[in-house]
N, CA, C and O atoms as a Tinker XYZ file with bonds, in Angstrom:
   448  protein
     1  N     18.966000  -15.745000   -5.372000    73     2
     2  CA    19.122000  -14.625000   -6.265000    64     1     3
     3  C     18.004000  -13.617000   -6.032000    63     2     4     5
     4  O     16.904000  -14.169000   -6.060000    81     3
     5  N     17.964000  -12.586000   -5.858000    73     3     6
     6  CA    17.338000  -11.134000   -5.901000    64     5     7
     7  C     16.889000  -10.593000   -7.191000    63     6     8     9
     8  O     17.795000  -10.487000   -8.018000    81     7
     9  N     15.582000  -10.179000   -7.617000    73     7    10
    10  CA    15.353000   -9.202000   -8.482000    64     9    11
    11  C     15.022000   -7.731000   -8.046000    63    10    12    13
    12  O     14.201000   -7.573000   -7.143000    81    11
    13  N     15.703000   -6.492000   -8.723000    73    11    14
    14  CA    15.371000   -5.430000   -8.045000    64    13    15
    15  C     14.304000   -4.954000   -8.533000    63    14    16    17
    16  O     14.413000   -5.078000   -9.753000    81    15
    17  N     13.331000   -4.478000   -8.281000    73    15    18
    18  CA    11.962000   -4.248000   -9.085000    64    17    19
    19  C     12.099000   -2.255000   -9.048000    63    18    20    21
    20  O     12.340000   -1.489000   -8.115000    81    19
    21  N     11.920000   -2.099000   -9.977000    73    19    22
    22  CA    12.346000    0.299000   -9.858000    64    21    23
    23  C     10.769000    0.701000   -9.698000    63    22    24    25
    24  O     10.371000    1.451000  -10.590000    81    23
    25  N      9.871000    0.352000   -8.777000    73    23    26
    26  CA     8.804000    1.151000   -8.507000    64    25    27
    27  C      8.320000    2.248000   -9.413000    63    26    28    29
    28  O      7.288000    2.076000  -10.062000    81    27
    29  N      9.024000    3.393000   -9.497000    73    27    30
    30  CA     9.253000    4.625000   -9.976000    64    29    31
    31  C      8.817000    4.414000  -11.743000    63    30    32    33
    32  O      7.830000    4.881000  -12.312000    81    31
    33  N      9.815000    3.638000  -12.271000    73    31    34
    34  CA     9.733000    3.245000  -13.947000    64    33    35
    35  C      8.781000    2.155000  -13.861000    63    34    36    37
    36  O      8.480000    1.792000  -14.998000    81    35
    37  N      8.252000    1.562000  -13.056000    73    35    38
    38  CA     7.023000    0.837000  -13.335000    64    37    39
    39  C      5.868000    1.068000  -13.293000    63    38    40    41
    40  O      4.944000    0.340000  -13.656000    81    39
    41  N      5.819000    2.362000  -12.732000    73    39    42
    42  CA     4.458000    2.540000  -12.140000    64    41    43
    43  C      4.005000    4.274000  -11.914000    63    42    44    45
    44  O      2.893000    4.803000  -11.904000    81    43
    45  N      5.744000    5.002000  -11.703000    73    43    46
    46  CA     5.576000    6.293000  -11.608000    64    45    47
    47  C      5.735000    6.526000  -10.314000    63    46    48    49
    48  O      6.025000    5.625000   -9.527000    81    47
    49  N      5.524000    8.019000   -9.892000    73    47    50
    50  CA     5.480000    8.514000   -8.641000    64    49    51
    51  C      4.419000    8.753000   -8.196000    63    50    52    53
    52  O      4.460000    9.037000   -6.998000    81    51
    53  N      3.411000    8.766000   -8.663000    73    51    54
    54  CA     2.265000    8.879000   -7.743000    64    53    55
    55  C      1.122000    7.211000   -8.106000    63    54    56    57
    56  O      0.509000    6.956000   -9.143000    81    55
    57  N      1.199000    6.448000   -6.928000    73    55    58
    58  CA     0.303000    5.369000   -7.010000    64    57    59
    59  C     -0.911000    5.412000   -5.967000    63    58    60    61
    60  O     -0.945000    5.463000   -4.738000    81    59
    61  N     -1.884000    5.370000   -6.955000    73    59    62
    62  CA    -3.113000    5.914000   -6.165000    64    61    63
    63  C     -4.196000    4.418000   -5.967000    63    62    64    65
    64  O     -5.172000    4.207000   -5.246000    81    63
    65  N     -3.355000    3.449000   -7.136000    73    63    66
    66  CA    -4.500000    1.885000   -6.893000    64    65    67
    67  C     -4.116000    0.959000   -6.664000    63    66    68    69
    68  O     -3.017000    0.573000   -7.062000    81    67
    69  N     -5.100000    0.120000   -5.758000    73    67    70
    70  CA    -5.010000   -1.121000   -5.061000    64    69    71
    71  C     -3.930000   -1.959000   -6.130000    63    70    72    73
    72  O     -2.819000   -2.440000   -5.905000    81    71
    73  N     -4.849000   -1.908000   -7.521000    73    71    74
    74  CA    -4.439000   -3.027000   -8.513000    64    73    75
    75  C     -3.220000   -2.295000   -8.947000    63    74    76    77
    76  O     -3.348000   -2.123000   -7.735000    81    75
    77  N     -2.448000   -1.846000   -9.288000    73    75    78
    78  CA    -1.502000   -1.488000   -9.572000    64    77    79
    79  C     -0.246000   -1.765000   -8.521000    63    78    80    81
    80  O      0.840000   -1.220000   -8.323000    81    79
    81  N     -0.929000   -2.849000   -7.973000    73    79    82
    82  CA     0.523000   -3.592000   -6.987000    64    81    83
    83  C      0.730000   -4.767000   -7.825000    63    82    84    85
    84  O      1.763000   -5.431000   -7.735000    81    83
    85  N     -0.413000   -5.111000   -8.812000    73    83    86
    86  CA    -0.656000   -6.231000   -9.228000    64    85    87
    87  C      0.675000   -6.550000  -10.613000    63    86    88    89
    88  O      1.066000   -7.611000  -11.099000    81    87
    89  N      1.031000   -5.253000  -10.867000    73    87    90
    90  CA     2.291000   -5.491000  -11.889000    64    89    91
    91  C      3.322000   -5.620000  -11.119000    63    90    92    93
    92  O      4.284000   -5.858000  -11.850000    81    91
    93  N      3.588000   -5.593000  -10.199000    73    91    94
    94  CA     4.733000   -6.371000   -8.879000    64    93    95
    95  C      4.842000   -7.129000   -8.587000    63    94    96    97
    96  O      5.910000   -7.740000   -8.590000    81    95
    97  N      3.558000   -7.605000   -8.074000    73    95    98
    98  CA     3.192000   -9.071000   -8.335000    64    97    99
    99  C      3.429000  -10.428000   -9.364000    63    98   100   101
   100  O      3.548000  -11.624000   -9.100000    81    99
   101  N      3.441000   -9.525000  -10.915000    73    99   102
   102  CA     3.622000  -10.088000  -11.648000    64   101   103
   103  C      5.092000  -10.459000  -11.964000    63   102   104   105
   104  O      5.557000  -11.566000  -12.235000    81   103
   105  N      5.843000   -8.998000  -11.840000    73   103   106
   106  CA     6.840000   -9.180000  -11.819000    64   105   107
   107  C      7.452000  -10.413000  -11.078000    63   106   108   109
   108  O      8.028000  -11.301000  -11.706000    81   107
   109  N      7.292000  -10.438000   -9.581000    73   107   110
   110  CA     7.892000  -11.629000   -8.610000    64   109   111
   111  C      7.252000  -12.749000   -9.235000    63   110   112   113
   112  O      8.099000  -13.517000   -9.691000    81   111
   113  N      6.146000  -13.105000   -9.414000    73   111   114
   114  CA     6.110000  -14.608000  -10.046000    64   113   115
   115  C      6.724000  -15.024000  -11.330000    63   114   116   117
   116  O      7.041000  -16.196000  -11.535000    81   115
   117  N      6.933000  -13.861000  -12.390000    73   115   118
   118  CA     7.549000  -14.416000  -13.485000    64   117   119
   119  C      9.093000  -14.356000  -13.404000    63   118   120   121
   120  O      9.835000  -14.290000  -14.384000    81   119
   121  N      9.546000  -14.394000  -11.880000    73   119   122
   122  CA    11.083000  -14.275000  -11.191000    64   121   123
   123  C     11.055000  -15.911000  -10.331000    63   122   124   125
   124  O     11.955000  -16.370000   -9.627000    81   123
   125  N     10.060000  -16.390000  -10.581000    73   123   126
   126  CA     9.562000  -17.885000   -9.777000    64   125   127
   127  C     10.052000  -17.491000   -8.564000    63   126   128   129
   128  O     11.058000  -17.991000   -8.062000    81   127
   129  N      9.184000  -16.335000   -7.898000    73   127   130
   130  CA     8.854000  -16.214000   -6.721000    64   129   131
   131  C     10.538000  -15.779000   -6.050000    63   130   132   133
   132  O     10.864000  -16.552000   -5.150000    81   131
   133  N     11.318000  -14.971000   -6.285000    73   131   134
   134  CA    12.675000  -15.509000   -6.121000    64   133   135
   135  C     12.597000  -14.043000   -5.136000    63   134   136   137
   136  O     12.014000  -13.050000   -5.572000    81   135
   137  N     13.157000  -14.050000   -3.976000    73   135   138
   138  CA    13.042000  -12.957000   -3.177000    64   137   139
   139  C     13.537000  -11.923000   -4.427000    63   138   140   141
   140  O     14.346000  -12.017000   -5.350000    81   139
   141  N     12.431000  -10.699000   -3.854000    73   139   142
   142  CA    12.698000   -9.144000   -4.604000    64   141   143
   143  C     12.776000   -7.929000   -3.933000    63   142   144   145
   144  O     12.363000   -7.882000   -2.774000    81   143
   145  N     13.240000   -6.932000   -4.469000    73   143   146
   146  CA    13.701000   -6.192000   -3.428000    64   145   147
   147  C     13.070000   -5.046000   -4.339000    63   146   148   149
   148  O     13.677000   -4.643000   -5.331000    81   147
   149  N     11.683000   -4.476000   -3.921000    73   147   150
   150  CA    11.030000   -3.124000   -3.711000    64   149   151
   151  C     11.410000   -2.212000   -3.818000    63   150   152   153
   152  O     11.148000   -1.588000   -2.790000    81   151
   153  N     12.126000   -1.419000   -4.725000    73   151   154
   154  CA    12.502000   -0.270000   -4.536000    64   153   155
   155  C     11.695000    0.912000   -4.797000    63   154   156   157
   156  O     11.082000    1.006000   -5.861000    81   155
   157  N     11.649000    1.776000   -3.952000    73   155   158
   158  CA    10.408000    2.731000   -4.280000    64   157   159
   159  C     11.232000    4.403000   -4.135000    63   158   160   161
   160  O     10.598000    5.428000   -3.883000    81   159
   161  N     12.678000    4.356000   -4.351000    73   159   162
   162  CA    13.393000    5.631000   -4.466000    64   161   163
   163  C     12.485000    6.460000   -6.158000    63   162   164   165
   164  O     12.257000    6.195000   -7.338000    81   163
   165  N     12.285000    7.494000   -5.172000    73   163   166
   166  CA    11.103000    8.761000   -6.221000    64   165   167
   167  C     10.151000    8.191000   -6.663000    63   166   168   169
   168  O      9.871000    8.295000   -7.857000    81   167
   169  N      9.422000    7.450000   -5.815000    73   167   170
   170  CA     7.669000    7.540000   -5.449000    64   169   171
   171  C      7.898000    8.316000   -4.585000    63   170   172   173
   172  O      8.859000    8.357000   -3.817000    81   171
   173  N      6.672000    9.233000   -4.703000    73   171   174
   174  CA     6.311000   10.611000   -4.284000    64   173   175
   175  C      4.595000   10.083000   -2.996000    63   174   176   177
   176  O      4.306000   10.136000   -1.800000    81   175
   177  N      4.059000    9.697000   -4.115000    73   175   178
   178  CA     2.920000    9.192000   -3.014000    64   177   179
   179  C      2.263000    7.614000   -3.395000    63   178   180   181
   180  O      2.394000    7.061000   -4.488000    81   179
   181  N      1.637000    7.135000   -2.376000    73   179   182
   182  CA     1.048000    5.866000   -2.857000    64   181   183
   183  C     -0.294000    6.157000   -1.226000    63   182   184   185
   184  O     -0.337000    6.760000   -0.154000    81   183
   185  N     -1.281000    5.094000   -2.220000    73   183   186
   186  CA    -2.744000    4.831000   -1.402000    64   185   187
   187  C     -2.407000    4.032000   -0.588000    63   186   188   189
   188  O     -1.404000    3.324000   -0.673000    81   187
   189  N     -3.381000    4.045000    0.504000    73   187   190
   190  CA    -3.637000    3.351000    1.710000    64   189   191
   191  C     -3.549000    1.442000    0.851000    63   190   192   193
   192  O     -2.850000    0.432000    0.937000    81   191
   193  N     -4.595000    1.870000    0.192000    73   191   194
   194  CA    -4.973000    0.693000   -0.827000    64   193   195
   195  C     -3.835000   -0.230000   -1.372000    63   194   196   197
   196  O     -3.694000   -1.453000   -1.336000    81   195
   197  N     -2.888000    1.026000   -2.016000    73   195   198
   198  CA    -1.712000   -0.081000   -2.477000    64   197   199
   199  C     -0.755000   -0.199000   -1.714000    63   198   200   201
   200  O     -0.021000   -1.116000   -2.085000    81   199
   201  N     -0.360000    0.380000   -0.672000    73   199   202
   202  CA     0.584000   -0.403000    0.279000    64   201   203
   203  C     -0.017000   -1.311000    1.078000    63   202   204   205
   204  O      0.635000   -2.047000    1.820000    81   203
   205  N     -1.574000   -1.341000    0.976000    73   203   206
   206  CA    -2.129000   -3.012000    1.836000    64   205   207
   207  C     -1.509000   -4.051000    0.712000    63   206   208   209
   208  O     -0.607000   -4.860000    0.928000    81   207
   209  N     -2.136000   -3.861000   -0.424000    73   207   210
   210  CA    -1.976000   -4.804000   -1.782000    64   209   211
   211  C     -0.481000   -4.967000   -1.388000    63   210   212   213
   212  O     -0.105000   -6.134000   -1.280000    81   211
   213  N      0.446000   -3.974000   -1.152000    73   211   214
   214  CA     2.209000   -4.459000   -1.536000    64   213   215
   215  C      2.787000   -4.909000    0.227000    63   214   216   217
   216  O      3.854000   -5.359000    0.643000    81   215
   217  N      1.903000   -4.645000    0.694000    73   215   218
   218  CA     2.607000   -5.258000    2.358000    64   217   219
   219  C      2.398000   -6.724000    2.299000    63   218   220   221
   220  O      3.177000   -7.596000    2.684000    81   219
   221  N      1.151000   -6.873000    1.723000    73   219   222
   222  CA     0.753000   -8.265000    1.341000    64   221   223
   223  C      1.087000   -9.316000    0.520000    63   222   224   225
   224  O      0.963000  -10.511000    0.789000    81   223
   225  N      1.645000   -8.680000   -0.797000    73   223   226
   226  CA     2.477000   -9.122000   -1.490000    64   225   227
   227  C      3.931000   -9.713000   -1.104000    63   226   228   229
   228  O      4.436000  -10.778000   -1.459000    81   227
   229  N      4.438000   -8.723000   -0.287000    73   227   230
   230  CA     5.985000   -8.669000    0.283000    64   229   231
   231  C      5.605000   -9.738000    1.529000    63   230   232   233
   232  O      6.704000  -10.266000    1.699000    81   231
   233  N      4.862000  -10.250000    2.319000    73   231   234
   234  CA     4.212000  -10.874000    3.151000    64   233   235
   235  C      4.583000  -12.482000    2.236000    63   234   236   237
   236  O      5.499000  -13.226000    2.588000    81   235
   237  N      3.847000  -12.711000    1.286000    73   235   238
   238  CA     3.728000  -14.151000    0.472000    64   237   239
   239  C      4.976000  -14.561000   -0.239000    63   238   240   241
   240  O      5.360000  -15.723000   -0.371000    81   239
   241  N      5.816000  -13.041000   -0.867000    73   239   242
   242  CA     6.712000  -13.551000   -1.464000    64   241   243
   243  C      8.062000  -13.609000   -0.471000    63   242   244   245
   244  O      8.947000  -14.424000   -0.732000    81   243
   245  N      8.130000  -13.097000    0.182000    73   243   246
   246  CA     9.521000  -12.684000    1.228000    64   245   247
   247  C     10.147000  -11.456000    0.359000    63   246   248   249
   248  O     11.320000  -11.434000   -0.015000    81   247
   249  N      9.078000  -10.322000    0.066000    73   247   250
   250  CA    10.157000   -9.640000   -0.802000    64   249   251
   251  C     10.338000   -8.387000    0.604000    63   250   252   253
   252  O      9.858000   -8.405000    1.738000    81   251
   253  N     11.263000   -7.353000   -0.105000    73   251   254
   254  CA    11.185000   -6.154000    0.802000    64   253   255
   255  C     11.218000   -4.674000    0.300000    63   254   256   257
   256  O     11.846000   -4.452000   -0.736000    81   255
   257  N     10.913000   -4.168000    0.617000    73   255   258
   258  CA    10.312000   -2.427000    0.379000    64   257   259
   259  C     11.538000   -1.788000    1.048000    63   258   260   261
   260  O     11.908000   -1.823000    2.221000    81   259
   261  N     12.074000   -1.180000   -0.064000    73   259   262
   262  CA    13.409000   -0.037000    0.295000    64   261   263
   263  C     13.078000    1.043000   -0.329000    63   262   264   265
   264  O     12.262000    1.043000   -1.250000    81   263
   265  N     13.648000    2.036000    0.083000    73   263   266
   266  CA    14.210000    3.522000   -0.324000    64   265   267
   267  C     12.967000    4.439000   -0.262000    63   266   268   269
   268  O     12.806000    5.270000   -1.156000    81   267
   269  N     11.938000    4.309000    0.917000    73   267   270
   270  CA    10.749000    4.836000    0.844000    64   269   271
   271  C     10.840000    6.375000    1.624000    63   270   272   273
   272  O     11.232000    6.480000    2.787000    81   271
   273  N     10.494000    7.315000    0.949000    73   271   274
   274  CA    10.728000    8.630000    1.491000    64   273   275
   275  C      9.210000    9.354000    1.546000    63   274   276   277
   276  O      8.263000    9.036000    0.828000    81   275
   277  N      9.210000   10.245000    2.416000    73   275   278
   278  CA     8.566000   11.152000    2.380000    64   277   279
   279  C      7.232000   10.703000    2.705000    63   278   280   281
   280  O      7.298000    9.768000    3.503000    81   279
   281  N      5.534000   11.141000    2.259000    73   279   282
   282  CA     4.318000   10.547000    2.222000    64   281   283
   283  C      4.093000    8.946000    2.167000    63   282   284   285
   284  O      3.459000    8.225000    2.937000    81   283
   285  N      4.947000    8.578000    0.803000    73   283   286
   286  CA     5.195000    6.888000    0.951000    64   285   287
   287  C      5.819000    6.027000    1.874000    63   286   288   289
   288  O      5.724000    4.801000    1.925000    81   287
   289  N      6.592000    6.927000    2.739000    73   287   290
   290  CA     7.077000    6.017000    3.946000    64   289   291
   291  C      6.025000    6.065000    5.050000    63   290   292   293
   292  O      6.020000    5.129000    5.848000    81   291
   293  N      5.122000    7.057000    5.190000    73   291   294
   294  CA     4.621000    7.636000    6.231000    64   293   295
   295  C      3.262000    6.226000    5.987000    63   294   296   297
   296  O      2.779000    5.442000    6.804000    81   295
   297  N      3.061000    6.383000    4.775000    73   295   298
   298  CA     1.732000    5.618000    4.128000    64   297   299
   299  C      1.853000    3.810000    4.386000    63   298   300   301
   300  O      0.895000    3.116000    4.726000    81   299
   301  N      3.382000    3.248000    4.110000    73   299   302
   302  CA     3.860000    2.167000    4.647000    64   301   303
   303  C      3.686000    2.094000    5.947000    63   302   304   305
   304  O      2.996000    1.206000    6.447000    81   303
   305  N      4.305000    3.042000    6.666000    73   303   306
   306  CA     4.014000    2.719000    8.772000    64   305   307
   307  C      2.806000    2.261000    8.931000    63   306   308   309
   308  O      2.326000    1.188000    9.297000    81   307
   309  N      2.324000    3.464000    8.523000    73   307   310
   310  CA     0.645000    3.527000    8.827000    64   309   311
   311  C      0.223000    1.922000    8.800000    63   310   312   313
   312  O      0.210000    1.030000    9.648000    81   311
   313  N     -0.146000    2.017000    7.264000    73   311   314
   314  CA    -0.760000    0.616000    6.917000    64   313   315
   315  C      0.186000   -0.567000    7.553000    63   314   316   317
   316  O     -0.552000   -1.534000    7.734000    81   315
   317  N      0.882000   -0.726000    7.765000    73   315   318
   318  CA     1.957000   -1.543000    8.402000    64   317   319
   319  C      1.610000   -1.886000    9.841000    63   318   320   321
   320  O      1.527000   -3.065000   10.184000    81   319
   321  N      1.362000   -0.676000   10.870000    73   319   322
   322  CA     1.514000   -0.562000   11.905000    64   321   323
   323  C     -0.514000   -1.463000   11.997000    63   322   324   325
   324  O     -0.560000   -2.646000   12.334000    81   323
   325  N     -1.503000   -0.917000   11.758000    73   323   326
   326  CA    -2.471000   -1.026000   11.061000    64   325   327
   327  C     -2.842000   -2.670000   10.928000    63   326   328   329
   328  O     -3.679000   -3.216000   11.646000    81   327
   329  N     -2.211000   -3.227000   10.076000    73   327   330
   330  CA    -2.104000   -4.913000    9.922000    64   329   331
   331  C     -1.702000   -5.404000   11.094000    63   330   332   333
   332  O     -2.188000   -6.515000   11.304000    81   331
   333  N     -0.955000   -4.982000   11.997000    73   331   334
   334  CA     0.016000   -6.148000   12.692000    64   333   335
   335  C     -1.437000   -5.533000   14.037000    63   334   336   337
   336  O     -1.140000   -4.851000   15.018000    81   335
   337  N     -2.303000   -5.802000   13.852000    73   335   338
   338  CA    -3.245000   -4.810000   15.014000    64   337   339
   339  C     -4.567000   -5.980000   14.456000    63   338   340   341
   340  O     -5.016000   -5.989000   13.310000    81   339
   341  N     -4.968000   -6.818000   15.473000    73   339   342
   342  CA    -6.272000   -7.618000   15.092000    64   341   343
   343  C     -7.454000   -6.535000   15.324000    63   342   344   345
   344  O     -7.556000   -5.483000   15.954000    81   343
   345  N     -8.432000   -7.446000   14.367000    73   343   346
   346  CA    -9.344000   -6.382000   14.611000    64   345   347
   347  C    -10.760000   -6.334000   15.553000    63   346   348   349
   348  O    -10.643000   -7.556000   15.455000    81   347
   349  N    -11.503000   -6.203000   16.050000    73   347   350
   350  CA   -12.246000   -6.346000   16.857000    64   349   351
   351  C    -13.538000   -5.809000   16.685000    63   350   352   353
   352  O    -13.852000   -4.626000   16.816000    81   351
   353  N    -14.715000   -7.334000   16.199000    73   351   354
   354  CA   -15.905000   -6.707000   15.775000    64   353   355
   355  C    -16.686000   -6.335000   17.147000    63   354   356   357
   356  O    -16.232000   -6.834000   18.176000    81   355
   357  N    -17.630000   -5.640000   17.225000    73   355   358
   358  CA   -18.409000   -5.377000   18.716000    64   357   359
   359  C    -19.600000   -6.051000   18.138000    63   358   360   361
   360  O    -20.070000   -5.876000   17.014000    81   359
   361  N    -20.062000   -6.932000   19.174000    73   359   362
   362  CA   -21.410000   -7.330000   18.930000    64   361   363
   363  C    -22.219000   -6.778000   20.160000    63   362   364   365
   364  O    -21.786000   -6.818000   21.312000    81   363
   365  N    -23.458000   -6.251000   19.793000    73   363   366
   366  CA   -24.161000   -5.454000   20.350000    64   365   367
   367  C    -25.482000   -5.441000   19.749000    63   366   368   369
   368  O    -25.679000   -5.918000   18.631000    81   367
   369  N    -26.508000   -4.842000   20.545000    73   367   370
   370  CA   -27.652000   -4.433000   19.779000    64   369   371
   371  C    -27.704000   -2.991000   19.460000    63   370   372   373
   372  O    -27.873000   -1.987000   20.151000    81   371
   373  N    -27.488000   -3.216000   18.076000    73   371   374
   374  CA   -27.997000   -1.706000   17.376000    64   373   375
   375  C    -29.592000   -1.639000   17.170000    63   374   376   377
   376  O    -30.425000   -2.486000   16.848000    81   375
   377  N    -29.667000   -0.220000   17.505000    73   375   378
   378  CA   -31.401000    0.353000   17.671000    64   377   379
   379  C    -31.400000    1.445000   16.510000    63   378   380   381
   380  O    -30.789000    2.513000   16.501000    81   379
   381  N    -32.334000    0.850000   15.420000    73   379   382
   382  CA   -32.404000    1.545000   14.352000    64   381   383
   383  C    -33.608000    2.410000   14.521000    63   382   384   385
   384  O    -34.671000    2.176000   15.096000    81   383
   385  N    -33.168000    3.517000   13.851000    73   383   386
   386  CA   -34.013000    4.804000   14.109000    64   385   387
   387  C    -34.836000    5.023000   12.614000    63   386   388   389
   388  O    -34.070000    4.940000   11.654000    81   387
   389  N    -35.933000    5.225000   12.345000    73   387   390
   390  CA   -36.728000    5.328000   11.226000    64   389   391
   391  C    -37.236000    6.909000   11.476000    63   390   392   393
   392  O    -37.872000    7.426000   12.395000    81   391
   393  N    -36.694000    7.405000   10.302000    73   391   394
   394  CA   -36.627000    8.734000    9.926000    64   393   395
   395  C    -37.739000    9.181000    8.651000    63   394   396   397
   396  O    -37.476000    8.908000    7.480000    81   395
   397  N    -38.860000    9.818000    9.005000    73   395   398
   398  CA   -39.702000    9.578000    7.618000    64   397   399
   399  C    -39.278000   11.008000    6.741000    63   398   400   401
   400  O    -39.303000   10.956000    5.512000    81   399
   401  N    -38.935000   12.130000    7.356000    73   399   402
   402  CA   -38.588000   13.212000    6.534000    64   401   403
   403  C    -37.787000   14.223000    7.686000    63   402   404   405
   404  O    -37.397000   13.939000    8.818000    81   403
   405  N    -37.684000   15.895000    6.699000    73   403   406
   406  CA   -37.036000   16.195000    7.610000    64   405   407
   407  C    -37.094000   16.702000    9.085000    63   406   408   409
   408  O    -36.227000   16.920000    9.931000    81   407
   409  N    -37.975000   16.769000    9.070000    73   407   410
   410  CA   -38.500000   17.408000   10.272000    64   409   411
   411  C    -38.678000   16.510000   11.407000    63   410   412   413
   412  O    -38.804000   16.997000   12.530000    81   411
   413  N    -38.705000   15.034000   11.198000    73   411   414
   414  CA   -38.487000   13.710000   11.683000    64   413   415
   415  C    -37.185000   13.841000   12.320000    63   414   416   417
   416  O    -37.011000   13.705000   13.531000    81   415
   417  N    -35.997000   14.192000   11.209000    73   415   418
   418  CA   -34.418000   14.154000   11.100000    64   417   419
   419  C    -34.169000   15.322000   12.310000    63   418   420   421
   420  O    -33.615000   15.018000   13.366000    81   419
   421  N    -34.640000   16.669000   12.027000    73   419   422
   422  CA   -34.251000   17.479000   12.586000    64   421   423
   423  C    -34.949000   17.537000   14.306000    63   422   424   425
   424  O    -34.440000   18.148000   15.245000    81   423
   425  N    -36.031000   16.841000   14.340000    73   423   426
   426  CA   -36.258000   16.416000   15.775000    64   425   427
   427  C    -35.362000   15.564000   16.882000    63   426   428   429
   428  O    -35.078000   15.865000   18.042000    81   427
   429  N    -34.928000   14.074000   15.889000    73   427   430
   430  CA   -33.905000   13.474000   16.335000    64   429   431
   431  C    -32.515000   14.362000   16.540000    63   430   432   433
   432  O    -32.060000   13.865000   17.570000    81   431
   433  N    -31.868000   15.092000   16.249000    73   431   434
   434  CA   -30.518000   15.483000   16.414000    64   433   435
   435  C    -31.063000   16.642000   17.453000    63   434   436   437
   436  O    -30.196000   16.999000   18.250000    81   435
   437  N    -32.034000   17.138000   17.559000    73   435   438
   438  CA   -32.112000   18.148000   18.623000    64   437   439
   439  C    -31.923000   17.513000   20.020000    63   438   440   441
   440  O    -31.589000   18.174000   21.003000    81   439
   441  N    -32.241000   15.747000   20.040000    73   439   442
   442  CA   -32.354000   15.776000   21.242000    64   441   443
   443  C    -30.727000   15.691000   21.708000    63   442   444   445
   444  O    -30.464000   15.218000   22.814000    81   443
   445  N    -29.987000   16.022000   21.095000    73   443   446
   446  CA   -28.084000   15.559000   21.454000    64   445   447
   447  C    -27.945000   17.199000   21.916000    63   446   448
   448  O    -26.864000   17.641000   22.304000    81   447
């Protein structure tokens, strides 16, 4: 069985926070986890932040993200495309520069 979750009446059209995936969340567990289906027809925009929080979500529960238009679809690729990409720390020696004022500051950038 499917629950449809209305993005839009839960949350509005513009979602700007991480935690505010977290009432989606809630939603699917008090559905005992039962696949859900995302609907995000008229969300207008959403954060980097909360489509990590809801890719991640949709990731644990098997749910899925429909009807995404405009900025919010663009904002899904992104972060989407983004995750499926490991990440790669550089280990290196960094050479820290001690700056006592400005004239210190403005010596260093002259030499570039």
């Amino acid at each position: 069985m499917e629950k449809n979750i209305k993005v839009l009446d839960l949350l509005g059209p513009d979602i700007r926070y991480r935690s505010n995936a977290g009432a989606i969340e809630k939603i699917i567990k008090e559905s005992d986890n039962a696949k859900c289906v995302i609907d995000m027809e008229g969300v207008e925009f959403i954060s980097r932040s909360f489509a990590d929080e809801l890719l991640e979500i949709c990731k644990k529960s098997f749910s899925v993200i429909v009807n995404t238009h405009g900025v919010a679809d663009t904002i899904i690729k992104i972060v989407s495309k983004s995750r499926s990409k490991s990440r790669v720390k550089h280990k290196g020696a960094v050479k820290v520069i001690k700056l006592h004022d400005m004239a210190s500051l403005d010596l260093y950038f002259s030499t570039f």
